[in-house]
PAZA-91692 format. One line per field, with one value per residue (C-alpha): residue number from 1; x, y, z. Coordinates in steps of 0.5 Angstrom, whole numbers, plus 500, padded with zeros to 3 digits. Layout:
REM PAZA-91692
num: c(NUM:...) $
x: c(X:...) $
y: c(Y:...) $
z: c(Z:...) $
This chain:
REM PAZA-91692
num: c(1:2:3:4:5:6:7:8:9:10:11:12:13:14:15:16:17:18:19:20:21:22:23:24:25:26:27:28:29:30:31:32:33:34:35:36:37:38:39:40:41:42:43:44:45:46:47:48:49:50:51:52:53:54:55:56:57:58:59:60:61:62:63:64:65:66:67:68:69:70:71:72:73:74:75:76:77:78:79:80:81:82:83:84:85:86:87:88:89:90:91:92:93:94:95:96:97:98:99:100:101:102:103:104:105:106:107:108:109:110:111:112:113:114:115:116:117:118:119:120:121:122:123:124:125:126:127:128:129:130:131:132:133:134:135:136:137:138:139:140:141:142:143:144:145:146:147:148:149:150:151:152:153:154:155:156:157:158:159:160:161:162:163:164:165:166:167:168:169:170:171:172:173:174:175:176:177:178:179:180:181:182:183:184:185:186:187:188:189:190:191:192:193:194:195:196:197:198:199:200:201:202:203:204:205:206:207:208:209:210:211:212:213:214:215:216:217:218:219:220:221:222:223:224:225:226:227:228:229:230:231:232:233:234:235:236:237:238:239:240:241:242:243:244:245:246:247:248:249:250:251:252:253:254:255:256:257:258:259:260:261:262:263:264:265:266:267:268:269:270:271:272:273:274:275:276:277:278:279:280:281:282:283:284:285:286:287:288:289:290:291:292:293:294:295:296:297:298:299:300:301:302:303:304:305:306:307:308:309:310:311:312:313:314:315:316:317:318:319:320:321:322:323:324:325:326:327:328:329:330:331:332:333:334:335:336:337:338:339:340:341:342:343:344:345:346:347:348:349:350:351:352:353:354:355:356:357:358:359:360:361:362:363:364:365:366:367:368:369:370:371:372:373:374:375:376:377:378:379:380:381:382:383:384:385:386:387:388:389:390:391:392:393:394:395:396:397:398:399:400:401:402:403:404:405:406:407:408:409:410:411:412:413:414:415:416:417:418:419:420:421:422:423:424:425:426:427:428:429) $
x: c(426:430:433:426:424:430:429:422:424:429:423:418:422:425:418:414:418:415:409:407:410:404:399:402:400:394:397:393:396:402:402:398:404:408:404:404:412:414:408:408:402:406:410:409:403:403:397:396:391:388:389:381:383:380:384:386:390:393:398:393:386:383:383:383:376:374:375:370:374:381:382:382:389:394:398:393:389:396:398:393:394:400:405:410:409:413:411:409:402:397:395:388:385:389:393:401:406:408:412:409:411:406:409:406:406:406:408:408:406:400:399:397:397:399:403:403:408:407:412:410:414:412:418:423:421:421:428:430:427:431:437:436:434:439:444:441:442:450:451:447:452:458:457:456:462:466:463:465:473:473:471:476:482:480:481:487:490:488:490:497:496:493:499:504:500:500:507:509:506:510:517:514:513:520:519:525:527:520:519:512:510:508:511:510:512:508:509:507:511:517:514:515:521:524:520:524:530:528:527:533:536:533:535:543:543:539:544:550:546:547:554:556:553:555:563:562:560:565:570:569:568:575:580:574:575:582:582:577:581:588:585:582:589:591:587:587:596:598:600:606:610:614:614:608:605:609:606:598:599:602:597:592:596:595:588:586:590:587:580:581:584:577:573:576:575:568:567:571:567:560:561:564:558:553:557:557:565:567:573:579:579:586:592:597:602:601:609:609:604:606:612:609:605:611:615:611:611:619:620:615:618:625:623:621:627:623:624:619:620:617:616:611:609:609:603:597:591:586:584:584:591:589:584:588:594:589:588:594:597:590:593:601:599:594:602:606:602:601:607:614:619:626:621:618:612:613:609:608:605:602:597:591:587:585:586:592:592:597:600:602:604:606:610:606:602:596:589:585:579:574:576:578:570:570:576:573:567:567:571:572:579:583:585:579:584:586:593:595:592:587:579:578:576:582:581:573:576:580:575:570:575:578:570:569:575:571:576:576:580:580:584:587:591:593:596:601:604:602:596:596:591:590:588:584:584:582:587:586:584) $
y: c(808:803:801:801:796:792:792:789:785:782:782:779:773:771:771:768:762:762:764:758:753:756:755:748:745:750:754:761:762:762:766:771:772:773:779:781:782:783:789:796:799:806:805:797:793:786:782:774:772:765:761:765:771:771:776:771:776:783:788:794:790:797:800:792:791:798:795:790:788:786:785:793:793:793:786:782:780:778:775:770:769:766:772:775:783:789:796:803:805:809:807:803:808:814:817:816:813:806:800:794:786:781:774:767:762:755:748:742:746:749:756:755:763:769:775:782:787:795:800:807:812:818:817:815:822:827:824:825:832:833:831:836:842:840:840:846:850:847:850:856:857:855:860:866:863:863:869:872:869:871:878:878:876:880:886:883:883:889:893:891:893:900:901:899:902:909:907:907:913:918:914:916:924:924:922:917:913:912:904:900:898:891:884:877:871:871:874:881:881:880:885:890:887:889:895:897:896:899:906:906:905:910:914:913:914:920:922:920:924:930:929:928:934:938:936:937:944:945:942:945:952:952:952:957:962:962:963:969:972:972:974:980:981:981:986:991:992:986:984:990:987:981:976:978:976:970:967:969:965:959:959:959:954:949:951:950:943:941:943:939:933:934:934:928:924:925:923:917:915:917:912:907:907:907:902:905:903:899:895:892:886:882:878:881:881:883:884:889:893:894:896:901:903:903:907:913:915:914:922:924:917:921:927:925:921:914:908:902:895:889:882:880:874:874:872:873:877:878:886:892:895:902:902:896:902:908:903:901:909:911:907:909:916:916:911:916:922:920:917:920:922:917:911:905:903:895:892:885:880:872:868:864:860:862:870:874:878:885:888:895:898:904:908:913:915:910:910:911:906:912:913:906:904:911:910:909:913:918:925:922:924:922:930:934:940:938:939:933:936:931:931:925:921:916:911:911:910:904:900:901:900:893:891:892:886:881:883:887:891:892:896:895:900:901:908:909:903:904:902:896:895:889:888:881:880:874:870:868:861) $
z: c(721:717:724:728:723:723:732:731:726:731:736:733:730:737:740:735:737:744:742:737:742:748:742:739:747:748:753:753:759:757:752:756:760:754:751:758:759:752:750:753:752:752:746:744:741:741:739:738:733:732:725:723:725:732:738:741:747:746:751:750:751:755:746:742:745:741:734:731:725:726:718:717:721:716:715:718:712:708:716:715:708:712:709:713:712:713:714:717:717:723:730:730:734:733:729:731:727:727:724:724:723:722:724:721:726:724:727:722:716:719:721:728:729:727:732:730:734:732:735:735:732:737:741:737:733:739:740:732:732:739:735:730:733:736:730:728:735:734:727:729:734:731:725:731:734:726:725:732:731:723:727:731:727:721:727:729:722:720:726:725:717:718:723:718:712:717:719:710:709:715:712:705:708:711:718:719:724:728:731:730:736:735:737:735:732:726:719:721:727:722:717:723:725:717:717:724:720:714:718:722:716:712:718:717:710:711:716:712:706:711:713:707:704:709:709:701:703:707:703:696:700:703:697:693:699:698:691:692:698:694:687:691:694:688:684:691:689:692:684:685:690:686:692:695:687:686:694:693:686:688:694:688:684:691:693:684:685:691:689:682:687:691:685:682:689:688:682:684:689:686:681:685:690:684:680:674:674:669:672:666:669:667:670:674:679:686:686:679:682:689:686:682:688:692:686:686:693:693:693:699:703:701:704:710:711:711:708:705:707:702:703:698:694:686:686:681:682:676:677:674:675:675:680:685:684:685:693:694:693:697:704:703:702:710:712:710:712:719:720:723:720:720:721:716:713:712:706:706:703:705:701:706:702:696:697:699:704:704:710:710:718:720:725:727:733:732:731:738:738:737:730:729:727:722:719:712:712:708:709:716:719:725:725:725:724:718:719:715:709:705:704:707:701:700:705:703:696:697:700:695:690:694:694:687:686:691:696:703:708:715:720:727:731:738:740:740:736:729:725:720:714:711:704:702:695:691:687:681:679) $
């Protein structure tokens, strides 16, 4: 509305101009022709107005010749006054809306007219309920469509979630190992992506759970079977004959020792992988403690005819010296089991940076590249028969042991040629 009045503002100040110097020379006829071009009967009035009153010419003659009294239109009473008014009121003969603007004409001081431009209202108005109805529409269908799309990523979130909550409740029952089928590179992609792994994993450890169960089983049940055949020998007369007692006790003595070795074994690695191995860290020579090492197997190195080579660095190493002992003794035990009689395990030593790395090869026959990835997994060995003696555990042991120091171990071999452990150890600052 503010705008329509302004517009007729700029319309009837330029006109009034004209229009006072067609009534300043007498020239109706030429303000008949303003009136004419400028007045559009369908939405602009225009009306000229001698100083008295009187109409002089108007754009809707066919309705002005109707009205008898031109001072009821609203603005020309005030006009005439010589004020210059602004304002909305009702048609003449109708009911339309209209903004109007009444223009004194003056020229040398004197009001020599009076201009009167009105401006309906109703198309301006159908053209406003236009635009909201059509704002109105746009909204409408703009909340449908949010609510269409709300509705459909709250689906496509939930359905991935109601996948993934199924998903958690068959992993809690036991069903391990099963894959969520779905992708993409959002955070539920990668929420799936996890809980893939986290199933596969579960599997592996149940896996390993099983495996590990089972080869205790085994393990436990063997030396306890030799017991208990030997006993009943025993009972059944076999204690009468002096050799035959002197051998079934010593296969006793061997199969007790190696059950306690087993059992001992085990709690070392439980505690190890439950970290509930309190380490007595302190300062200590690498070459103290392979000299240790070293010394302790000197009688089975002996026995088989073998020698140990060293070339370590005195270097010092913060540990705890019973448990670094216990690893070093695990590897030189599986060195001199596999190797072959006349033959050397070489026992060196070289820092790189900040760690020290221990060498300890062999002469044996080597580990073939199958077992190579499994030679740390528990009751994992080379010799699935066994004839090697042992539980399987040592080399398990020693890794969780190095570990637990900050360090890591590796292997590599290549059968025939031996094997070669390397140990890493931290220095001490």
């Amino acid at each position: 509305m503010k705008t329509k009045q302004a517009e007729l503002d700029t319309w009837s100040t330029a006109l009034s101009e004209s229009v006072a110097d067609a009534l300043e020379n007498n020239d109706l006829m030429q303000v008949e022709l303003l009136v004419k071009r400028y007045g559009a009967p369908e939405t602009i009035n225009l009306r000229i107005f001698g100083p008295e009153g009187r109409l002089l010419s108007t754009s809707s003659p066919e309705i002005d010749w109707q009205i008898t009294d031109w001072l009821e239109i609203p603005g020309v009473r005030e006009g005439l006054k010589n004020k210059r008014v602004r304002g909305f009121g009702k048609g003449v003969l109708s009911n339309d809306d209209r903004v109007f603007a009444v223009q004194p004409l003056n020229r040398n001081g004197q009001m020599i007219g009076l201009l009167r431009m009105s401006l309906t209202l109703s198309q301006f108005q159908r053209q406003f309920r236009t635009v909201i109805s059509t704002v109105l529409g746009t909204l409408l269908l703009t909340f449908l469509l949010c609510g269409a799309i709300s509705l459909w990523l709250a689906r496509s979130m939930a359905t991935p979630i109601q996948a993934m909550s199924r998903f958690a409740v068959r992993l809690g029952s036991g069903h391990l190992g099963e894959k969520l089928n779905i992708f993409g590179s959002d955070e539920l992609g990668q929420l799936a992506i996890e809980l893939n792994r986290m199933s596969e994993r579960l599997a592996s450890l149940d896996n390993e759970r099983r495996s590990f169960l089972a080869n205790v089983s085994h393990e436990l049940r063997t030396p306890v079977s030799n017991v208990k055949v030997t006993l009943e020998a025993l009972e059944r007369g076999a204690a009468e004959d002096p050799e035959l007692r002197t051998r079934f006790i010593r296969t006793a003595q061997d199969e007790t020792v190696r059950l306690s070795r087993l059992i001992q074994d085990l709690l070392d690695l439980g505690r190890l992988e439950a970290g509930v191995v309190r380490l007595e860290e302190q300062p200590l020579s690498l070459q103290s403690l392979i000299n240790r090492a070293v010394s302790a197997m000197e009688l089975r190195v002996q026995s088989k005819g073998m020698s140990i080579q060293q070339d370590i660095p005195d270097v010092q190493i913060q540990g705890d010296p019973e448990r670094l002992l216990q690893a070093f003794l695990n590897i030189l035990d599986n060195a001199i089991k596999y190797s072959v009689s006349n033959s050397r395990i070489f026992v060196s030593g070289q820092v790189e940076g900040c760690k020290v790395a221990v060498q300890i090869r062999d002469q044996g026959a080597g580990i073939s590249e199958t077992d190579l990835p499994h030679i740390f997994e528990e009751f994992y060995t080379a010799d699935s028969s066994r004839k090697k003696g042992g539980t399987g555990l040592g080399l398990a042991i020693a890794r969780r042991i190095v570990v637990a120091h900050g360090g890591n171990i590796s292997v590599h071999s290549k059968a025939p040629e031996g094997a070669v452990f390397t140990v890493f150890l931290p220095l001490t600052s």
